[in-house]
SERO-4910 file (N, C-alpha, C, O; in steps of 0.05 Angstrom, whole numbers):
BEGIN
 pado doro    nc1    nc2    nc3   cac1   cac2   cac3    cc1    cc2    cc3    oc1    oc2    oc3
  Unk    A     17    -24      0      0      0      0     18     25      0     38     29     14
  Unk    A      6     41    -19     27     66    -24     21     84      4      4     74     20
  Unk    A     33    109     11     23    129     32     41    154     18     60    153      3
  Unk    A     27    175     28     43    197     13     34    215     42     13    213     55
  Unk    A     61    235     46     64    253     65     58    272     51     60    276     27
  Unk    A     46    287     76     32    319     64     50    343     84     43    353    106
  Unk    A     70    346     70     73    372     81     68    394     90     71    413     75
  Unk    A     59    397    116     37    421    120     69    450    132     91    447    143
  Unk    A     53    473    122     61    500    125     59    509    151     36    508    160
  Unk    A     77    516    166     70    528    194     65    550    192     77    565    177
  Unk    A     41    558    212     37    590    205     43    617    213     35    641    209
  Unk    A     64    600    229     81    625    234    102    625    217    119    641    226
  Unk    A    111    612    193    132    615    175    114    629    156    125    648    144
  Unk    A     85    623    150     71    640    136     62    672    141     53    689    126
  Unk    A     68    672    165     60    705    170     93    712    173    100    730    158
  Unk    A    109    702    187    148    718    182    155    720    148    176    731    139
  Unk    A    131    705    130    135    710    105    125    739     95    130    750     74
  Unk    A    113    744    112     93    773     95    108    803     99    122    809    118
  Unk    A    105    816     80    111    840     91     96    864     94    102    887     87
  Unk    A     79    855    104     49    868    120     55    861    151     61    840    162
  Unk    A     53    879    157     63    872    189     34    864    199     15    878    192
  Unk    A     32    844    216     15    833    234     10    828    259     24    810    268
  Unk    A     -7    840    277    -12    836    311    -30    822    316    -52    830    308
  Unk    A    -31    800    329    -56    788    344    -49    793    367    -28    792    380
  Unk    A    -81    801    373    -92    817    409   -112    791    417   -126    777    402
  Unk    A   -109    790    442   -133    777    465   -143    803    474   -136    826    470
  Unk    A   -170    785    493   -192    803    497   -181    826    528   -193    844    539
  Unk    A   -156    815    532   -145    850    543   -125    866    529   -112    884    540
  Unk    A   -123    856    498   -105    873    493    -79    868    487    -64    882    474
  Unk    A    -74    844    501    -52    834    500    -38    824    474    -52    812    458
  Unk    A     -7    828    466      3    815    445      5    780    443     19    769    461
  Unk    A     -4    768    430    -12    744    436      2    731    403      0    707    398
  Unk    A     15    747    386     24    731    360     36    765    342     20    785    343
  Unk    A     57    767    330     70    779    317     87    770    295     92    746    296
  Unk    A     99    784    271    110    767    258    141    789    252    145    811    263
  Unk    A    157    775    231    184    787    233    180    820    217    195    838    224
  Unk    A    155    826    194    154    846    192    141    865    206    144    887    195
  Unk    A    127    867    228    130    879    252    142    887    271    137    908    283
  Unk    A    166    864    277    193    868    288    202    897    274    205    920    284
  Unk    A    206    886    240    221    908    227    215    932    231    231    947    242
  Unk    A    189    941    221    171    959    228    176    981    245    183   1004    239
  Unk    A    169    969    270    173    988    289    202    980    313    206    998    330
  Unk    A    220    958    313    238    966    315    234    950    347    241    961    368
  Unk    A    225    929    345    216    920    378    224    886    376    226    876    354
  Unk    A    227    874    393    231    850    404    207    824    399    202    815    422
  Unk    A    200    817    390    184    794    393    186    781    423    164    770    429
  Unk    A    199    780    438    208    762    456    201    782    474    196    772    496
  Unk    A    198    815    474    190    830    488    164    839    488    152    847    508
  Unk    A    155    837    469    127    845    452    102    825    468     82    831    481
  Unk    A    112    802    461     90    775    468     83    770    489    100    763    505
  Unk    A     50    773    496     42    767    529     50    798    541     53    802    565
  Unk    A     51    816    523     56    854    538     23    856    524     11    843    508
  Unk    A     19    881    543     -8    902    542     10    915    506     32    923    499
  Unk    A    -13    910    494     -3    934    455     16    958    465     40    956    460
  Unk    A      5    979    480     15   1006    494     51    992    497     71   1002    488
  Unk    A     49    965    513     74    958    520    100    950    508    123    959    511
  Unk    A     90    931    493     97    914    480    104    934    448    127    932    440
  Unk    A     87    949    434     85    962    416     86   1001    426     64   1011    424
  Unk    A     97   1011    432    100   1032    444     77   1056    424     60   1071    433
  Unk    A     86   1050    398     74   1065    366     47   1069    380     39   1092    383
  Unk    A     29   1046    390     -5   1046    389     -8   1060    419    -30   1057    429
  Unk    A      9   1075    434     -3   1082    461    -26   1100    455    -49   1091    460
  Unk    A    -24   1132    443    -57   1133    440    -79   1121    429   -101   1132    432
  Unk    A    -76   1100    416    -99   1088    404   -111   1063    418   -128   1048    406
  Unk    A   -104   1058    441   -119   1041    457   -141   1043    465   -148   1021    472
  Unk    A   -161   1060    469   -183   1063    470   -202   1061    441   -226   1055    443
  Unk    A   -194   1065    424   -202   1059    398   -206   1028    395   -227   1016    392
  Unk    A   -185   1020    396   -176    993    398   -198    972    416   -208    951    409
  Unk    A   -201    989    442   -224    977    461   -243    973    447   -251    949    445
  Unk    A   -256    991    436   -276    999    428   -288    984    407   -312    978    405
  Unk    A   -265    978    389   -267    962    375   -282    922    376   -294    908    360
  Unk    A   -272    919    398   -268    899    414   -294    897    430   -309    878    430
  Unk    A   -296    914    440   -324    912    443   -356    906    439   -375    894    449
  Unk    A   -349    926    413   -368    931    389   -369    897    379   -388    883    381
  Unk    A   -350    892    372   -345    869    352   -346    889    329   -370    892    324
  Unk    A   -335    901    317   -331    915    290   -302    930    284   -291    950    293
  Unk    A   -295    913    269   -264    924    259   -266    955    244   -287    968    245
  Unk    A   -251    960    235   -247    987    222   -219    994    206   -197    985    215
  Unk    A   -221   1010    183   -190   1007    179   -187   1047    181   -205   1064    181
  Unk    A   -149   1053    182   -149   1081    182   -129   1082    164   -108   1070    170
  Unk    A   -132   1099    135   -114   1100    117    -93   1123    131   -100   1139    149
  Unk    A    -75   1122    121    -47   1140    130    -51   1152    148    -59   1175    150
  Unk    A    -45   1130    171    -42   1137    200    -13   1140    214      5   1123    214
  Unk    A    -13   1164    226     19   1163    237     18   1162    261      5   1174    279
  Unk    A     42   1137    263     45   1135    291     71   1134    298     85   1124    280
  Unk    A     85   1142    320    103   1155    331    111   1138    359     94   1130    374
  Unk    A    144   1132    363    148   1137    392    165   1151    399    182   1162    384
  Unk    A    162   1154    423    182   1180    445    200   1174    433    206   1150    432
  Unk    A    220   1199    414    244   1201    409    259   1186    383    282   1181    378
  Unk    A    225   1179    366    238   1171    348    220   1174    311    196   1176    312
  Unk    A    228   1175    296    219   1189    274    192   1166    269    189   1143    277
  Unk    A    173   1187    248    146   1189    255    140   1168    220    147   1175    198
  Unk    A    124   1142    228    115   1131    209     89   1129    203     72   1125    220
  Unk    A     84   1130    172     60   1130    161     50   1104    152     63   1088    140
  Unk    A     15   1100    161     13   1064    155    -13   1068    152    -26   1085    164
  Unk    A    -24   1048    131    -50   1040    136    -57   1022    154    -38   1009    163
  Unk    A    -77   1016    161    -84   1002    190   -102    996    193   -119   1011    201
  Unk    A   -110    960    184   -134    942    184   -135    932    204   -118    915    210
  Unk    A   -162    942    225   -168    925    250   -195    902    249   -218    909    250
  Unk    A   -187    881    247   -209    859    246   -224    844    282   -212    839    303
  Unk    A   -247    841    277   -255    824    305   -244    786    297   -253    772    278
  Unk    A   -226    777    315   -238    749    304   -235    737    333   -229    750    353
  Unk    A   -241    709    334   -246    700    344   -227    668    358   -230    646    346
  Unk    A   -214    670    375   -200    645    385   -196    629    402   -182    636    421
  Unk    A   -209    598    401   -211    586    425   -237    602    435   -236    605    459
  Unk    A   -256    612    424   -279    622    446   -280    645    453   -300    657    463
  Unk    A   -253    656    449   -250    684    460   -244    706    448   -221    703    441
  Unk    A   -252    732    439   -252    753    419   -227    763    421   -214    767    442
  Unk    A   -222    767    402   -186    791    402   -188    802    370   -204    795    353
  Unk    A   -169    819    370   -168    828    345   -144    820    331   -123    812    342
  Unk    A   -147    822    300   -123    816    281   -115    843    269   -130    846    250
  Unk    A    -96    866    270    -88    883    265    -66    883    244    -43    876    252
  Unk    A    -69    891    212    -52    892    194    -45    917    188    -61    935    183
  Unk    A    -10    922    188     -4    942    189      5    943    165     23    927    165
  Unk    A      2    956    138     20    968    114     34    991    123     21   1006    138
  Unk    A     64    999    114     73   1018    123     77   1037     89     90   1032     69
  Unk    A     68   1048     93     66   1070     63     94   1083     63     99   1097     44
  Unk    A    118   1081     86    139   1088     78    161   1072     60    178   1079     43
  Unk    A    152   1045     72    162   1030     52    169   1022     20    188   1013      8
  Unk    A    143   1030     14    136   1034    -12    154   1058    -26    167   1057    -46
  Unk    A    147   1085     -2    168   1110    -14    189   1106    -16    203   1115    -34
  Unk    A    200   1089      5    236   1081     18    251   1070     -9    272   1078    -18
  Unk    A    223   1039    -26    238   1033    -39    240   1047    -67    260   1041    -80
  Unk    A    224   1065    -77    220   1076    -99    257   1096    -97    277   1094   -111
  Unk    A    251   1117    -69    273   1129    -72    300   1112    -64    319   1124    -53
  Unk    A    301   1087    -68    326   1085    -67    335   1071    -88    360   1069    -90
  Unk    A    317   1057   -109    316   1051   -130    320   1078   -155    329   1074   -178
  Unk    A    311   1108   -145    327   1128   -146    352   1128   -148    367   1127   -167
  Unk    A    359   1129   -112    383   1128   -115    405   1122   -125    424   1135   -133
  Unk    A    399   1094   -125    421   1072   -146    425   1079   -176    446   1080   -190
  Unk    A    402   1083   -182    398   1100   -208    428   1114   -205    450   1104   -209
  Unk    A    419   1142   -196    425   1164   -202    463   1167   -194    479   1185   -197
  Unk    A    466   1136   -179    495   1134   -173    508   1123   -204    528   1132   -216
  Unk    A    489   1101   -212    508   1089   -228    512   1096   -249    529   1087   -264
  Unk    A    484   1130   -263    489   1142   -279    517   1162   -270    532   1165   -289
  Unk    A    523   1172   -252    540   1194   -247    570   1173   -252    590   1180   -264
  Unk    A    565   1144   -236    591   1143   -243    602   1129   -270    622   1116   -268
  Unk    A    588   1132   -295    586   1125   -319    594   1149   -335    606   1149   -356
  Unk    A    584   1175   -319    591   1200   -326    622   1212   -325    636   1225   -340
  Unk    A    626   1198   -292    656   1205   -287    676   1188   -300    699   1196   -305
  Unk    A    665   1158   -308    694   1143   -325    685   1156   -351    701   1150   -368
  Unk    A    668   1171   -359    678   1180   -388    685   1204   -393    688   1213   -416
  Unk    A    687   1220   -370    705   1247   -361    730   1242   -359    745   1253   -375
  Unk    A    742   1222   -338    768   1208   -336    778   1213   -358    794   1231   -365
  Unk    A    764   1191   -374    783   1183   -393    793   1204   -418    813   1200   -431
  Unk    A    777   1225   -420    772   1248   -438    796   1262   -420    815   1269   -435
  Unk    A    799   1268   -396    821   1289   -380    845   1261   -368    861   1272   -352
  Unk    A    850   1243   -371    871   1229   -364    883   1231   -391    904   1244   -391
  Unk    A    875   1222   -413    892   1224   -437    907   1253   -443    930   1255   -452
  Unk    A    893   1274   -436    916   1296   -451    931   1300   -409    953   1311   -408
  Unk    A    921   1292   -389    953   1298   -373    967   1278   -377    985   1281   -361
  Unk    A    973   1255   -393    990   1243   -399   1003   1259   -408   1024   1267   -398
  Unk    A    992   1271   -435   1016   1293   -456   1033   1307   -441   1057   1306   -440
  Unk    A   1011   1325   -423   1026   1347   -414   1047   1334   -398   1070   1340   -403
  Unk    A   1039   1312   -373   1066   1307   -359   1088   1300   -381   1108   1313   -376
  Unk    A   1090   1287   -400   1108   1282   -414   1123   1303   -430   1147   1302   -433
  Unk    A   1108   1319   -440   1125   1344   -453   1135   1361   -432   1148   1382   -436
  Unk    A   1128   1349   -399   1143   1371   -379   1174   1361   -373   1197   1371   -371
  Unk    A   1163   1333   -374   1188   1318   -370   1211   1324   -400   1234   1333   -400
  Unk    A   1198   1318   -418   1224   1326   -448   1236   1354   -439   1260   1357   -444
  Unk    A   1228   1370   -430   1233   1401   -428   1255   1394   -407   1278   1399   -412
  Unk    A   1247   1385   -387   1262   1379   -361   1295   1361   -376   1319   1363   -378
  Unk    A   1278   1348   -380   1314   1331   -397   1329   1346   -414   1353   1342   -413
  Unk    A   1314   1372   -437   1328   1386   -453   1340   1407   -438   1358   1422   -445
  Unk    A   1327   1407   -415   1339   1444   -406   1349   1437   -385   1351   1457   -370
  Unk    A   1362   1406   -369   1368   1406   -346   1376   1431   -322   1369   1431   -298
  Unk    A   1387   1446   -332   1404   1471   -318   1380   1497   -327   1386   1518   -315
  Unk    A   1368   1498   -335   1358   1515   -335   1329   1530   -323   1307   1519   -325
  Unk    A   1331   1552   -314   1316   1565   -296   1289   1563   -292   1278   1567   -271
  Unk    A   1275   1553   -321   1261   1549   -317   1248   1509   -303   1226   1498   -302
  Unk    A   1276   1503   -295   1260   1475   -291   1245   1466   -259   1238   1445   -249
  Unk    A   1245   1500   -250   1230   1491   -222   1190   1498   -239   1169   1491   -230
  Unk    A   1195   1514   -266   1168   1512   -269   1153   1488   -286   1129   1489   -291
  Unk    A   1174   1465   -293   1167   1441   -307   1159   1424   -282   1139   1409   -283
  Unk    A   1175   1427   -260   1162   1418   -228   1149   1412   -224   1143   1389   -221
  Unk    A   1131   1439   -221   1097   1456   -221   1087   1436   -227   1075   1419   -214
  Unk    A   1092   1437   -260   1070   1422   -280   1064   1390   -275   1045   1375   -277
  Unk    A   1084   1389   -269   1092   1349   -267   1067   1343   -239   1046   1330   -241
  Unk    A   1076   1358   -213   1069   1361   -190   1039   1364   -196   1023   1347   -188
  Unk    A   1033   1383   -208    999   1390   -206    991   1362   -227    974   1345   -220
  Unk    A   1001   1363   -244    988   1340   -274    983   1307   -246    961   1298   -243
  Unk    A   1006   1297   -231   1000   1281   -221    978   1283   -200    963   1264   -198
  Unk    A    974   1313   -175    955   1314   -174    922   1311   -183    903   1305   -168
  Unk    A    921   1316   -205    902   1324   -221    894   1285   -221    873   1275   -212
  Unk    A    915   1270   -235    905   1239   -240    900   1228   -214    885   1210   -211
  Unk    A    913   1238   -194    911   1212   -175    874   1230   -151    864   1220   -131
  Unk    A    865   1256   -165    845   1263   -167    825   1249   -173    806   1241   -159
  Unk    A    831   1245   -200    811   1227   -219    808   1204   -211    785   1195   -211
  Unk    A    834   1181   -200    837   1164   -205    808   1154   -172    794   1134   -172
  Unk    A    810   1176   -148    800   1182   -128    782   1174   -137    782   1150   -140
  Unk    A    754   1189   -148    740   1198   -165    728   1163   -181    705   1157   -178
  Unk    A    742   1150   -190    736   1127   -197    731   1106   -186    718   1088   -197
  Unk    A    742   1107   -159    743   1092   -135    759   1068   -150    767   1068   -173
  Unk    A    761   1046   -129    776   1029   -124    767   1009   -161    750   1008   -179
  Unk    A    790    997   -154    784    985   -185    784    955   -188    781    941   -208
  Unk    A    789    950   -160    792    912   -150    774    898   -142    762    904   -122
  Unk    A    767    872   -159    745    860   -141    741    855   -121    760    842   -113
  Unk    A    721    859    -97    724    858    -77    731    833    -65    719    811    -68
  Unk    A    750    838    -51    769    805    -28    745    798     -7    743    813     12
  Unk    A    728    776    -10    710    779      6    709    748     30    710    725     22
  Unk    A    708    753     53    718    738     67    697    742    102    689    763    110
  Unk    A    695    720    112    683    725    137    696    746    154    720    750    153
  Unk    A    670    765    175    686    781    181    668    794    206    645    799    199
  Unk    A    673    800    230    656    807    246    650    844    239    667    853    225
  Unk    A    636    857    244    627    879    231    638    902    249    649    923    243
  Unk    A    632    887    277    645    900    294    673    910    299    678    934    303
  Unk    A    691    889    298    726    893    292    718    915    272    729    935    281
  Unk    A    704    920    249    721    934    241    707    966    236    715    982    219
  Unk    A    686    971    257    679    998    269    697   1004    298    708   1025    304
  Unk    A    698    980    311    723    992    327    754    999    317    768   1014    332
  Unk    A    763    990    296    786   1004    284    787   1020    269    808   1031    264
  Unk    A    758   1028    254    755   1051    248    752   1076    272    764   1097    268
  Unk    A    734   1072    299    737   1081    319    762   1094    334    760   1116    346
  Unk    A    785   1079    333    808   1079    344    821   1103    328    824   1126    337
  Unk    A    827   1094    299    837   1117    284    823   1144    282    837   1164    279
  Unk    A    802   1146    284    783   1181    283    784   1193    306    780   1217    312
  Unk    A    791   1170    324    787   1184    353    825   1192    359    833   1212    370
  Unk    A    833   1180    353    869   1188    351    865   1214    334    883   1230    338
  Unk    A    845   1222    315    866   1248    292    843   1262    301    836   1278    284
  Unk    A    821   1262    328    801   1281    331    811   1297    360    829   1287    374
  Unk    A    798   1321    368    800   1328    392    785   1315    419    764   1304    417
  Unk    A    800   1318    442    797   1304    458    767   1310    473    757   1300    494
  Unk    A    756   1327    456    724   1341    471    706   1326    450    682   1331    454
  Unk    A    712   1308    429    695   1287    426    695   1261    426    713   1244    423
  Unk    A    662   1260    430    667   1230    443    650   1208    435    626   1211    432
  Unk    A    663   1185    432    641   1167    415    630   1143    431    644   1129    446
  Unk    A    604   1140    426    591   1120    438    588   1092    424    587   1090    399
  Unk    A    588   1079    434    575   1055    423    558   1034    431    560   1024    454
  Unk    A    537   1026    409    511   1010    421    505    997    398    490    998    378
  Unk    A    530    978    412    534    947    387    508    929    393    500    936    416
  Unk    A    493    909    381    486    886    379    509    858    378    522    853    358
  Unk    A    510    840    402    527    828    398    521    798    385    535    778    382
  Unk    A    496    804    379    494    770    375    488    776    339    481    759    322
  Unk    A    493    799    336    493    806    302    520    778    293    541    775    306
  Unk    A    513    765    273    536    746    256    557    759    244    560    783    239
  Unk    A    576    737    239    602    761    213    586    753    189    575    733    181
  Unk    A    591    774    182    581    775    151    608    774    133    631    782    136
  Unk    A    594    762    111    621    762     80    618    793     76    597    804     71
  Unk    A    646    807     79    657    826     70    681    831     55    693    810     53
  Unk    A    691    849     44    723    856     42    726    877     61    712    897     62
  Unk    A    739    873     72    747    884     98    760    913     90    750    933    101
  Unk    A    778    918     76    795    942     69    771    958     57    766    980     68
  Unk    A    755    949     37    739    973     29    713    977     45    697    995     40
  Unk    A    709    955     68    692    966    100    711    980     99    716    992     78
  Unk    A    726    981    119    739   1005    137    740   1028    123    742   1049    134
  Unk    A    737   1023     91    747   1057     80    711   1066     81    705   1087     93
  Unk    A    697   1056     73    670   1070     74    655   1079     95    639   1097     97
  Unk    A    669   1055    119    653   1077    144    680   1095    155    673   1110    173
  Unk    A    701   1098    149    713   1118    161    708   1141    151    705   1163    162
  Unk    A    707   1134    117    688   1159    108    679   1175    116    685   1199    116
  Unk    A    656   1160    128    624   1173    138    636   1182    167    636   1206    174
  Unk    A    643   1166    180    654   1175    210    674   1196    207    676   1209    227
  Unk    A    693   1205    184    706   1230    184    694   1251    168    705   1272    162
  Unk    A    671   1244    162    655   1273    157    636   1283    181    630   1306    186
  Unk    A    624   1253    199    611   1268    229    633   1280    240    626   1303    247
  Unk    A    658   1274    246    678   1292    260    687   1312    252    698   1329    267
  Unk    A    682   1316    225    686   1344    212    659   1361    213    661   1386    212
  Unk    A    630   1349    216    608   1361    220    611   1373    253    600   1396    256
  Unk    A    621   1364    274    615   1374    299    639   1389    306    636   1408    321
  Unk    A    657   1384    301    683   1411    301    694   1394    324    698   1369    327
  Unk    A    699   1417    342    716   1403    367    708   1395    381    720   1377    393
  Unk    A    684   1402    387    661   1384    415    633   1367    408    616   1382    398
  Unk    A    626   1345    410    603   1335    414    609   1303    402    631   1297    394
  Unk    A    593   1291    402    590   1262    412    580   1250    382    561   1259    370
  Unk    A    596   1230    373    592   1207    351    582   1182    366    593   1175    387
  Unk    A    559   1169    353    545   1148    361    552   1127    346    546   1130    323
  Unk    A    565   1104    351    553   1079    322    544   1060    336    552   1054    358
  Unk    A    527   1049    323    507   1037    326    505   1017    305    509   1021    281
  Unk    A    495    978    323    489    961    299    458    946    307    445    940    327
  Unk    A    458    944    285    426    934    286    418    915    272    425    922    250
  Unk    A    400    881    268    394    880    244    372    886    237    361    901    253
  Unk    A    356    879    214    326    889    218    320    863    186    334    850    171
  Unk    A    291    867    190    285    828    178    267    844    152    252    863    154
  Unk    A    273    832    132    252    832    111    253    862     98    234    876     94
  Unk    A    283    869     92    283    893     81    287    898     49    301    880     42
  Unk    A    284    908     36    281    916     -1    308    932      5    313    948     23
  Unk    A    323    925    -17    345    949    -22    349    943    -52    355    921    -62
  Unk    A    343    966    -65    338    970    -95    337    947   -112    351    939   -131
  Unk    A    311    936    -98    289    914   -113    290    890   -100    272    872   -100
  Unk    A    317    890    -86    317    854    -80    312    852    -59    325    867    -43
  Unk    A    293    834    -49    280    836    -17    307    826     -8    325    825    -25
  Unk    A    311    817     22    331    809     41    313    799     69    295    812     80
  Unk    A    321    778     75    302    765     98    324    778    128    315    783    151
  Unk    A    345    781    122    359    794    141    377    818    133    381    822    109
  Unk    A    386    832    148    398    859    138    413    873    163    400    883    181
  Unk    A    440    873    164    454    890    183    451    919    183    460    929    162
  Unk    A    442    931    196    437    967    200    464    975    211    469    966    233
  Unk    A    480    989    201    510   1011    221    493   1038    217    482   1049    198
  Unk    A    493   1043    237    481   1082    240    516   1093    255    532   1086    273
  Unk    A    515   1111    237    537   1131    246    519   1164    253    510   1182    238
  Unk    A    520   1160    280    499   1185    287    524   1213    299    542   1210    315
  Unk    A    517   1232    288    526   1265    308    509   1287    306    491   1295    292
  Unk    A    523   1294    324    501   1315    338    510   1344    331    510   1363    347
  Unk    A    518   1344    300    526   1366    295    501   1383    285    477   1380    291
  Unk    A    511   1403    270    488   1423    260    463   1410    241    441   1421    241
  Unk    A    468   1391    227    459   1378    208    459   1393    181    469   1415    178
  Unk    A    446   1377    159    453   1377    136    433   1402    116    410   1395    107
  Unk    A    438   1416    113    424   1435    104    407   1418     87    416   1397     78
  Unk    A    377   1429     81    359   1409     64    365   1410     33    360   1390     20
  Unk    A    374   1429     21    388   1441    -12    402   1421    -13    402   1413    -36
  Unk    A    417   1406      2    441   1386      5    433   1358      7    450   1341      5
  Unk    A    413   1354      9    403   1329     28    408   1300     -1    417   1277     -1
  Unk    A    391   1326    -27    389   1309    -50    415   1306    -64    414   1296    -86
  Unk    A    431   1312    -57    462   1326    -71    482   1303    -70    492   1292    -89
  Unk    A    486   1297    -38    508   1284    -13    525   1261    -33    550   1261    -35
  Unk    A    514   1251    -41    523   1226    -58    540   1233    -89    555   1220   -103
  Unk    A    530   1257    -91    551   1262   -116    569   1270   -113    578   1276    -91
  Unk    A    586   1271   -142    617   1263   -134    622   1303   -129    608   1321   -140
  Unk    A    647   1306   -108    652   1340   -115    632   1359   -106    634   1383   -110
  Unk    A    606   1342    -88    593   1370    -77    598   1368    -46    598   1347    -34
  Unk    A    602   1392    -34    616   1385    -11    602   1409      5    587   1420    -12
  Unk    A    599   1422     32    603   1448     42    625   1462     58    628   1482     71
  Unk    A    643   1435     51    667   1445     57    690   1463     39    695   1455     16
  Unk    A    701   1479     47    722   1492     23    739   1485     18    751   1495     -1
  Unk    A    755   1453     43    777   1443     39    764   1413     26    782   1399     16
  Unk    A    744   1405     26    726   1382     25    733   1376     -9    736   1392    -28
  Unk    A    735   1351     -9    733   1351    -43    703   1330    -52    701   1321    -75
  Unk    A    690   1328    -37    664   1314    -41    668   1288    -56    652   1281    -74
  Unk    A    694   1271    -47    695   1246    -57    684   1229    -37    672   1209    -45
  Unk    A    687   1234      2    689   1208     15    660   1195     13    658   1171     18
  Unk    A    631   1215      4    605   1191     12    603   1180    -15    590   1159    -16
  Unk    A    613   1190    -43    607   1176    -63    625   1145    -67    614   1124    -72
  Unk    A    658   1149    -64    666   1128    -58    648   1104    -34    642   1080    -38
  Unk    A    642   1119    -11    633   1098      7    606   1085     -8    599   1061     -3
  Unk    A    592   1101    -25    569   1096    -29    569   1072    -45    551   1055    -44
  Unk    A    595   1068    -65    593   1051    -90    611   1031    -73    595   1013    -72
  Unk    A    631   1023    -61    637   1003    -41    609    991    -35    597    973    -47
  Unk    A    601   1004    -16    574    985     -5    556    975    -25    547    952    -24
  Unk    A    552    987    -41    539    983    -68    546    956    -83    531    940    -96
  Unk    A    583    955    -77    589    935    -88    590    909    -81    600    889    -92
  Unk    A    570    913    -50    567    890    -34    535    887    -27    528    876     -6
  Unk    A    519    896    -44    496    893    -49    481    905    -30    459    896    -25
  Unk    A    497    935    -10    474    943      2    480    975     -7    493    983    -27
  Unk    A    465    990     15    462   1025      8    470   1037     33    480   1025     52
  Unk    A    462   1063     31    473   1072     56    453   1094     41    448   1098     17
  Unk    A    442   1107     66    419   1126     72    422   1140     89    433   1129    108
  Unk    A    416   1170     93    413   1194    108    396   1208    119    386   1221    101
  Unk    A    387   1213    138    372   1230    152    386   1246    170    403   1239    187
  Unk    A    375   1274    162    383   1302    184    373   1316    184    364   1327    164
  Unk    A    369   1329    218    366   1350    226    380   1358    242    399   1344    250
  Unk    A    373   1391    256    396   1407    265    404   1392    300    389   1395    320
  Unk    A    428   1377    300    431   1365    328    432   1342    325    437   1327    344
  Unk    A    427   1327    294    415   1299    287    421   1293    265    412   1306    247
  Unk    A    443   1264    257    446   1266    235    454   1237    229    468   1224    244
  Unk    A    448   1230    214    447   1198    231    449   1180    189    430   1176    175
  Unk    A    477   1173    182    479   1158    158    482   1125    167    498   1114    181
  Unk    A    455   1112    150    451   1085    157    467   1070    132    473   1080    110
  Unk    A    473   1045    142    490   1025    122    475   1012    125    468   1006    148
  Unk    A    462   1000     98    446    968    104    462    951     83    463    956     59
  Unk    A    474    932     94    483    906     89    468    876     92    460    868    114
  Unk    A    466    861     68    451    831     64    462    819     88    484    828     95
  Unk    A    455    805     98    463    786    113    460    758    111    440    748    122
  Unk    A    479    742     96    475    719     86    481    697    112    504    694    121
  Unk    A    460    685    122    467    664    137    480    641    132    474    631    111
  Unk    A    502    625    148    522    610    129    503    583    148    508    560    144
***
């Protein structure tokens, strides 16, 4: 006699599949079932969340608990298109918000589906972004190559002059020329970024924000000061290690150039579950926040940061966020910005491939 196994779906692999964030409530309210795009969402614990009062467990819903009651009471769900909800001290998201009555084991609770309408924006503009990097740097290798070919000439006809006129007066101004012409390429060559496939190899994330740490804090003044609020049970991820360290020192030597001589650099690691980065979902994803508390980023600038040469500095040559940008890029994640004045906070999201 034949028999055939039926593979049944667990349903909590079916809801950590969605990326509709989902709450189930009992009849006080309580978190009684969550899934990983909820975690993401708002930035909370499953393990803290489950068996808490919503208010608790979910900080976002504290005024809407009486609604919520109400709901529950009635027996009548309700939904609220672009609803923002907020917690203490932290930036403000927009969601639609399907509240259903159902029913479990006998006892009423609700099923709460959260869409977050930023998401949708997050991924359009960063599908932007990528855009608008890989046109610019398509723009700059065919600038290169248009201004690398004639300083070849020139350094060379400085040098023939230099060999014909050894002794003569003018060869501190063939110098000049040689001096600035190699400036000018190893400009460009900046400008192009790195040209090597990336060496990619296990690597804890951490080692190598603390050695980026060590060095900024050696060439900074002693009135700033950096914090840190690692995740330790974050994995090593496949990296190349040399072009990590150059992209977040990058970013970490432009917060130290944003706050001058006094105030406080944060980094920060995080992961966060079920994130899109220009198109391709990711079931896991390392967050580095490099936060300061400088003046922040004028808003004229905000759309700018990433191109090559725009800077608000006068000694600045606006290479270090475009280099960092196409490094990370070349490891299949992005790096994103938000600022205001006191607040400035550039995120790295990195894949996180589980081995």
């Amino acid at each position: 006699m034949l028999t055939s196994t039926r593979r049944r779906t667990r349903p909590d692999a079916v809801l950590d599949g969605m990326t509709t964030a989902v709450i189930c409530l009992d009849q006080s309210l309580r978190v009684t079932a969550l899934n990983s795009a909820c975690e993401s969402l708002f930035g909370i614990s499953r393990r803290h969340a489950l068996d808490a009062p919503l208010t608790e467990g979910i900080p976002h819903f504290g005024s809407h608990e009486p609604r919520l009651r109400k709901a529950l009471d009635a027996g009548a769900g309700f939904i609220d298109r672009e609803l923002t909800l907020q917690r203490v001290g932290e930036q403000a998201i927009t969601v639609d918000c399907t509240v259903t009555p159902i029913l479990v084991d006998g006892k009423h609770g609700l099923l709460m589906e959260v869409l977050p309408l930023d998401r949708h924006l997050r991924i359009s503009r960063d599908e932007l972004l990528l855009a608008q990097h890989q046109a610019s740097r398509e723009l700059i290798r065919g600038l290169a190559h248009e201004i690398k070919n004639p300083l070849g000439g020139i350094r060379g006809a400085a040098q023939l002059l230099e060999r014909e006129f050894p002794d003569s007066e003018h060869r501190e101004y063939t110098r000049v020329i040689i001096r600035e012409v190699d400036r000018l390429q190893n400009l460009v060559n900046r400008m192009l970024g790195p040209n090597r496939v990336p060496q990619k190899a296990l690597l804890n994330i951490h080692e190598v924000l603390e050695h980026v740490r060590q060095l900024v804090q050696a060439e900074g003044p002693d009135e700033v000061h950096f914090l840190r609020d690692y995740d330790p049970s974050i994995p090593d991820i496949v990296v190349d290690r040399e072009q990590m360290i150059q992209s977040v020192l990058n970013i970490v030597r432009n917060a130290l150039q944003a706050i001058g001589s006094t105030g406080n650099i944060t980094l920060r690691t995080r992961t966060k579950r079920q994130l899109t980065i220009g198109g391709a979902r990711h079931k896991l994803v390392i967050q580095i926040d490099v936060e300061d508390d400088g003046p922040g980023i004028p808003a004229p600038m905000m759309e700018k940061i990433f191109y090559p040469m725009i800077t608000t500095r006068p000694e600045g040559t606006g290479l270090g966020l475009p280099i960092a940008q196409y490094l990370i890029h070349s490891h299949g994640g992005l790096i994103e910005c938000r600022s205001r004045p006191g607040c400035t906070v550039f995120s790295i999201y990195l894949p996180l491939e589980l081995q």
